[in-house]
N, C-alpha and C positions, 0 to 999 in steps of 0.2 A: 642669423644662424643659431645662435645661443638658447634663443628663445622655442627654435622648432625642437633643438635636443630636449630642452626642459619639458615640453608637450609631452614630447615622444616617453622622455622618463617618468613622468605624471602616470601615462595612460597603461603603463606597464603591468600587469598582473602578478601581483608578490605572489609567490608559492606557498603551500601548504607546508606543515612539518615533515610530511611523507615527501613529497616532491621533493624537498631538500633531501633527505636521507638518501633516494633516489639519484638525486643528478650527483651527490656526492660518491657515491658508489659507480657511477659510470665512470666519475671522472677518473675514479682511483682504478680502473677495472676490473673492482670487484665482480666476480663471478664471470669472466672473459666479458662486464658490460652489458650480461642479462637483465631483460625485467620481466620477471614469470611468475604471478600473481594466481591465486585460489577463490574461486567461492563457494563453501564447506557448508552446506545446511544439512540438518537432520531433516529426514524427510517422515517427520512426524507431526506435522500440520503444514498449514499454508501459509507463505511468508506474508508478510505485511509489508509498509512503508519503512519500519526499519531495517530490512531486509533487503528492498529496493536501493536507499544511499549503500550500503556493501555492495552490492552486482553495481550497483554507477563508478564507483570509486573502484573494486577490485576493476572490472572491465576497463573503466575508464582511463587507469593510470596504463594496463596492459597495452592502448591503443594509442596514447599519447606518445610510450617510449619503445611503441614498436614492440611490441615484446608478447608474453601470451597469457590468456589467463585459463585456468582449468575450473571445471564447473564438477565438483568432487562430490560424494553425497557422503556421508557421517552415516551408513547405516550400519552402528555397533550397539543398537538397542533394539532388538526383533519386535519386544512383546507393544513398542509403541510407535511400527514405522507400518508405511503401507505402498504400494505402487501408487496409489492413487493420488498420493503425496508427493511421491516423484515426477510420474506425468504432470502433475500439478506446476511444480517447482521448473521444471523443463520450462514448459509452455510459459510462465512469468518471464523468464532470462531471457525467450526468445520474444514475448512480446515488446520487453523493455528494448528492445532493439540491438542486442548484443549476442553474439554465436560463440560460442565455443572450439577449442583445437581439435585435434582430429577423433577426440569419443567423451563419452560418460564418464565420467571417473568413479569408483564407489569405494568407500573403506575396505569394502568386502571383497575386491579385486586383491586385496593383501594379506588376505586372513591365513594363506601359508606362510606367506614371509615376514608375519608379523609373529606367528608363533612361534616359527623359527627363531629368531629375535629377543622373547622372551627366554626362550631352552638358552640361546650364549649368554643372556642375564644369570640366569640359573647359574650356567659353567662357571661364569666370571665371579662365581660368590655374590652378586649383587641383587639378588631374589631370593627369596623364598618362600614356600606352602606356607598359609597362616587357616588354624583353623578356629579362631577369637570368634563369638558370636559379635554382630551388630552390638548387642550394647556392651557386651566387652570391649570392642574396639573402640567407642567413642570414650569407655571409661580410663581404658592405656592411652589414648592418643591427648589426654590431656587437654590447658590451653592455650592459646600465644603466651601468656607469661608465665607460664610453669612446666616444664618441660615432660613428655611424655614419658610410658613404662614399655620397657621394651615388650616384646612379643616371648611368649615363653617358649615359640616354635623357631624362634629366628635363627635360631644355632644349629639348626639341622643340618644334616651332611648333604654335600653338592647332591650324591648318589640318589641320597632319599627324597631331595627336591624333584631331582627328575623323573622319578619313579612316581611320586603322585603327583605330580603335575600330569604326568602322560594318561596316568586313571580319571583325572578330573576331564581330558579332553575325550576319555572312553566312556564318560556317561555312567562310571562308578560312585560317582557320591551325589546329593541331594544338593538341591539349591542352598546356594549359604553357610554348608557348610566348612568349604574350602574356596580360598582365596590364592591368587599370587599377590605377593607386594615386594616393591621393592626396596632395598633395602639403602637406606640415606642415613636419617638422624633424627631420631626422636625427640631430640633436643632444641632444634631450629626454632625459632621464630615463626619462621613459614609453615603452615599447619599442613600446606602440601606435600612440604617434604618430610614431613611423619611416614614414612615408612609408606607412601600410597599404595594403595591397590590397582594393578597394572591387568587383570584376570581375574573373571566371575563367571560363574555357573549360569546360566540361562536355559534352563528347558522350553527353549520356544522356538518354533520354527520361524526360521527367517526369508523373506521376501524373495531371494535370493540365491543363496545357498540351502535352501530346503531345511531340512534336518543335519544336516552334514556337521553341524559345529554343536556341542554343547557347554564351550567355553568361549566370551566373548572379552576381546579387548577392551577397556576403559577408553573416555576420547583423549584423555593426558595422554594415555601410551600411543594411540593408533595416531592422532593428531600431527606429531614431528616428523613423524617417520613415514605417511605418507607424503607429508613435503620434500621427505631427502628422497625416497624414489621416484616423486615427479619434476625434482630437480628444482621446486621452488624457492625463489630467490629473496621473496619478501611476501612474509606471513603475514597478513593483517589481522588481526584480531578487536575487537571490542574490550573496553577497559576493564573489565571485571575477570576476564583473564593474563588480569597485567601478574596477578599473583601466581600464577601456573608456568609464567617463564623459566623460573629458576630450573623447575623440574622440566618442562620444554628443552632447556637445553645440559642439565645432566643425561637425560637419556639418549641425545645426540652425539655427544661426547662418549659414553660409554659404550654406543650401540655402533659406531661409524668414526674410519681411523684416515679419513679423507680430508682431503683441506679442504672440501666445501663441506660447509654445513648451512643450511635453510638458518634466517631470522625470523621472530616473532615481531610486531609491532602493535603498538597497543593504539586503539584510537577512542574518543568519546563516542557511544550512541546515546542517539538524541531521544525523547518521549515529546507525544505528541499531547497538545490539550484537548481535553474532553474524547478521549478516549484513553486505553491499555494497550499496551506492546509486548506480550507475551503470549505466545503460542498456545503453554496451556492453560490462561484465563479466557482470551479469544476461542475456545475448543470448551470451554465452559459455560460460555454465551451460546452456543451450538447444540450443546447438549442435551442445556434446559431448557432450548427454545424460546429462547431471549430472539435470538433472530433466529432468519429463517436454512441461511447455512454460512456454509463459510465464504460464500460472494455476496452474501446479503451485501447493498449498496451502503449499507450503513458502518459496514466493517472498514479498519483500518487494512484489509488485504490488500493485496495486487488484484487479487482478482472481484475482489468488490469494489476496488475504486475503479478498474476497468469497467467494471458491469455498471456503477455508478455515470461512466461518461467521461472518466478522465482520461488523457490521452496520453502515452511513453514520453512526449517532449516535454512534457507538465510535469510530469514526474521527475525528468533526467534533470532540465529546470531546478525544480524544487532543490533536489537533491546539491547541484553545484553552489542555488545561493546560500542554503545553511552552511557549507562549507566543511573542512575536517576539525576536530576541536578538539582537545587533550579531558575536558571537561565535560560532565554530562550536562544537559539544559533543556529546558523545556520552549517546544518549539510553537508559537501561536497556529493552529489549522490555519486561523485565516487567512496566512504566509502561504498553505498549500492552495489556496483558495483563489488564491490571488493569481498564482499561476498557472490553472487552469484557464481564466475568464481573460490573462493576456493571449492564451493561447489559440482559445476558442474564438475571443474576439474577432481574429485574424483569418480564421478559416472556415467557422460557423454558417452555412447558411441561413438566413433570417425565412421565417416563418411566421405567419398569425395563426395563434390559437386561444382560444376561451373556457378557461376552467371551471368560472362559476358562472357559467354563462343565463343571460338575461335576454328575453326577445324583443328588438326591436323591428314593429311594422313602418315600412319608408308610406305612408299613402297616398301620396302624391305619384308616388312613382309606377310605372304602367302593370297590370296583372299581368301573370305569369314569361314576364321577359326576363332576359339577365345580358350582364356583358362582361366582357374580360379590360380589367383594369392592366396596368403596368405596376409591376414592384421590381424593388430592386432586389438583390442576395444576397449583396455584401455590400454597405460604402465602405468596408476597406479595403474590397479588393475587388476594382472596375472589370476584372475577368471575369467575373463570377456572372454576370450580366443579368438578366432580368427573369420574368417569369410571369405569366399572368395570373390573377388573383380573380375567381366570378364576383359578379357582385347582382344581386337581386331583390324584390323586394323586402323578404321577410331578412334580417341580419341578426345576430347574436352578438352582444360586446357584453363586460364583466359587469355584476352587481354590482362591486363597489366602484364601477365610473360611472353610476346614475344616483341621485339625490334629488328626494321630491320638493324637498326646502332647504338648497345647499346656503351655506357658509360662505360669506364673501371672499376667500380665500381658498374655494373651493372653485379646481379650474377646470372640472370636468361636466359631464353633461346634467342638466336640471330641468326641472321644469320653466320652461319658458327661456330657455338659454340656450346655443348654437357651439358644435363643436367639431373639428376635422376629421374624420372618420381617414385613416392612415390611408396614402394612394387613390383613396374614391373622390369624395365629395362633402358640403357643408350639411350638418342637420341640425335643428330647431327641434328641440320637445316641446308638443302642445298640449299631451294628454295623457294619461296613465289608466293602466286597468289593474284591478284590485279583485282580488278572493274575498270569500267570506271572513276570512280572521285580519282583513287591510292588509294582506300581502300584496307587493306589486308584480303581477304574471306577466306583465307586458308594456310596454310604452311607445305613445306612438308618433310618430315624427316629419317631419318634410325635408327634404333635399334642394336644394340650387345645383340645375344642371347644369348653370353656366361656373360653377365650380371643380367641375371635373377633374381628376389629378389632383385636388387638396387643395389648390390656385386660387385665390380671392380671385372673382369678376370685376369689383369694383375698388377694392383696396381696404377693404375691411378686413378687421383681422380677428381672428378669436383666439383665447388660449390655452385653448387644449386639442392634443388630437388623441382617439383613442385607436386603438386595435380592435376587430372587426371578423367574423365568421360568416358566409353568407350562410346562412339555417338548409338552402334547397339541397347548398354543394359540401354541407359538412361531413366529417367525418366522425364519427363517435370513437373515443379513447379513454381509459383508465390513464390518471395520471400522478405518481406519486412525490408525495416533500416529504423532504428527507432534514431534520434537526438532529443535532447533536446526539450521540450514543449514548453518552452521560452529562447530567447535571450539573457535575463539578469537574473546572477545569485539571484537574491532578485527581481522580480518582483512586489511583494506585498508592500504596505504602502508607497510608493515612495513622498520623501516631494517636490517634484516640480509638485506635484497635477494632475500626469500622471496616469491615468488606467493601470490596471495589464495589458488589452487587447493587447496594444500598444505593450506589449512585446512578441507577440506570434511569433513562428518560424511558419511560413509558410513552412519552407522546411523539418519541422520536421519525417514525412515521406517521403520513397523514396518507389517505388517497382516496382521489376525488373519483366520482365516474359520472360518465355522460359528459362530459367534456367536448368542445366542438372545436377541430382543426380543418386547418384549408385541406384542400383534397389534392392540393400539392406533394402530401405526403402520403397518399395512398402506396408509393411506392418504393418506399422509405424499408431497408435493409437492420438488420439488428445490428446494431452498436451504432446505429447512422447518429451523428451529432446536429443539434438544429439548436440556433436562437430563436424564441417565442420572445417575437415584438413585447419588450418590458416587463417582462415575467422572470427570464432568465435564460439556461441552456437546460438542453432536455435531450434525451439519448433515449434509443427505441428498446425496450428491453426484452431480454430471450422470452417473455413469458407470452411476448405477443401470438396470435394466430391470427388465420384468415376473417374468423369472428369476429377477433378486438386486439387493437395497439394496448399496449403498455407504455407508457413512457417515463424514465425515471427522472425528477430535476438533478442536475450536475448540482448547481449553485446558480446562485442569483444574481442579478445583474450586477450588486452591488453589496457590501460586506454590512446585511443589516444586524446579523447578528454582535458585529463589533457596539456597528452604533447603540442597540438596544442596551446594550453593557456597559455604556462608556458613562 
């Protein structure tokens, strides 16, 4: 009995530093026991993979404790948001597998009640009109150890605040050169609560609200306060906003006389290797035509590792084994890599296809006949069952499984050497055909039909089997490899005052054409996921048409890129 508790305790899953925060607040019933969670993007590019652990963890903690989470958009920056961003961001939340309560949420849903909000700051003495240029203001605002200069506007009367605050939202002064800030300590430590800027001038129409506004909230101000009117119970936030709580929660406290108030919680975000995790360096690579957009398969997005092949479980995966960390750290791909290939492995249908494909003539084998072999779809999953595979004279397998003079530790096909041809049959290279430069265009071979199925007749064994196209029944496809984005794994923040740019892999796609698949896949769907016998996985991509497949590799069967490093 001792021994099954101890099991049972062993196998137990310790909680995160949130999930503590959490079950301690249920227990205490803080907020009558709520758990109503946010996830807050600006809709000013396309999220990424750090983006993705935030919607896994906000959603996820919402679904664990029962509770809800809001999918809110940050759009308090006109001149750099767009719909297309949103639809964008939408469409990720809902492919990652997660729904939302009952609407959209937008900053922009509060831009009365936010203003509103600002005017009883005004009342309350605790704001005021500043009209400091930019480098005035960085000149007063000092630095963490020497304390700033006040505002020569700060003393303004309540009256006169509200009178030009009301002008600046009338489209009365120029960009820049009125401000609201509010009003704290220019003495603080915290550089945030130097008197921040809570109101700014924007002449730009917004996605949204049209022209209707030309004062827009800062996210410090609009941030808190749309968590206390969506009744959010735990803010999560990313650690570089750990500095922003103070002011998070003064403007809570000043603005709302309720015994709920919303918490902030800080957590680590991770950086991924050999790529960047910033929106607008990733919208840099866009720009200049580094790639080709923002699902290029080579992007860290959601929607290029979609378009790459990778699948919501992969990702959701990913996201739980890094786990929540207080620390930033840098996370190996090949950990995301990994969990794609457990995932694929599992549900992948197997396919033969040939990249660099090489013709072999069977001539033993009868003119113009063919037959249907048996393969299997999955050996991991006996449901998946079988499929036939043609097979006929003329075949295609890879360049590099043929060697005119292999290496005795070379276990694939040669001359004068027999090898398994996957599902078909035995063959023997007797001859080779060569071009005028000694290229080899062809090789030609014999079969054992009493090897049918791959089967020794006799009990002989050979060792190699290769994959296999029949040339009559192939299909012609574009197919692209996909290497690392950058060269260096930390590309970002380099202190020898190098650009990320500097590190970009130019070779990072390759793509082949004329490539020969079974014709199993003639009917093959965009985003359809296949394993290619020993090659890797492969995912059909939008670019395809009725003319020609695309297909992009996921990853490979096996993490060669570690190896090559190691």
């Amino acid at each position: 009995m001792k021994n099954n508790k101890l099991e049972k305790k062993e196998t137990k899953v310790s909680l995160n530093f949130i999930e503590q925060i959490i079950e301690k607040d249920i227990k205490e019933g803080k907020n009558e026991s709520r758990v109503h969670t946010r996830f807050p993007p600006e809709p000013n590019g396309y999220l990424h993979i750090g983006h993705a652990k935030s919607i896994c963890l906000n959603f996820g903690l919402a679904n664990k404790y029962n509770g809800k989470c809001n999918l809110r958009f940050d759009d308090t920056n006109p001149e750099k948001e767009d719909v297309e961003y949103v639809k964008s961001i939408e469409e990720d939340v809902r492919w990652l597998g997660f729904t939302w309560n009952d609407k959209t949420y937008f900053a922009s849903d509060y831009f009365d009640k936010l203003y509103d909000l600002a005017v009883l700051l005004i009342k309350k003495d605790k704001a005021y009109v500043c009209e400091l240029s930019q480098e005035q203001m960085r000149e007063y605002r000092g630095i963490p150890t020497k304390a700033g200069k006040e505002s020569p506007y700060k003393n303004r009367s309540i009256e006169e605040n509200l009178d030009l605050f009301e002008r600046m939202k009338a489209g009365e002064f120029e960009e820049g050169t009125h401000m609201l800030r509010a009003k704290i300590d220019m003495s603080s430590p915290n550089m945030h609560l130097r008197d921040p800027i809570i109101y700014r001038i924007k002449n730009a129409t917004h996605h949204r609200t049209g022209d209707k506004w030309k004062i827009y909230p800062m996210y410090d101000f609009t941030h808190g306060q749309s968590d206390y009117f969506e009744k959010i119970t735990h803010s999560l936030c990313t650690l570089e906003f750990q500095v922003h709580r103070p002011l998070y929660n003064w403007l809570t406290k000043n603005l709302f006389e309720t015994e709920y108030k919303p918490e902030q919680t800080e957590f680590a975000r991770f950086n991924l290797s050999y790529t960047v995790m910033s929106k607008r360096k990733l919208l840099e690579l866009v720009e200049n035509k580094s790639v080709s957009s923002w699902d290029d398969p080579r992007m860290p997005t959601i929607s290029g590792l979609r378009r790459r092949g990778y699948t919501p479980e992969s990702i959701r995966n990913f996201s739980d084994t890094i786990g929540v960390a207080k620390r930033e750290n840098l996370i190996d791909v090949a950990l995301l890599e990994h969990c794609i290939r457990e995932d694929l492995n599992k549900k992948a249908q197997r396919v033969m296809g040939v990249l660099n494909p090489l013709k072999v003539i069977i001539t033993n084998y009868p003119d113009n006949e063919s037959e249907e072999l048996d393969a299997i779809n999955n050996p991991e999953d006996a449901s998946m069952g079988k499929r036939k595979v043609p097979f006929s004279k003329e075949l295609y397998i890879e360049k590099n499984d043929f060697m005119e003079n292999p290496p005795r530790k070379f276990f694939r096909l040669g001359l004068g050497r027999e090898v398994r041809l996957r599902y078909a049959y035995f063959v023997k290279c007797n001859d080779v055909v060569k071009d005028v430069n000694g290229n080899i265009t062809e090789i030609h071979c014999t079969y054992d039909p009493a090897s049918k199925g791959g089967k020794s007749p006799d009990g002989r064994k050979v060792k190699g089997t290769l994959h296999w196209v029949s040339a009559k029944h192939a299909l012609n496809a574009d197919v692209r490899l996909y290497d690392r984005l950058f060269n260096d794994p930390a590309p970002d923040n380099k202190k020898d005052g190098s650009n990320f740019k500097d590190y970009f892999n130019t070779n990072s796609l390759e793509v082949l054409e004329n490539c020969k698949l079974e014709p199993f896949l003639k009917d093959a769907a965009i985003e359809n996921k296949f394993q290619f016998e020993r090659l890797g996985y492969f995912c059909l991509d939008k670019d395809s048409n009725e003319n020609k497949m695309v297909f992009n590799r996921t990853v490979t069967l096996r993490d060669s890129w570690a190896k090559k490093n190691k």
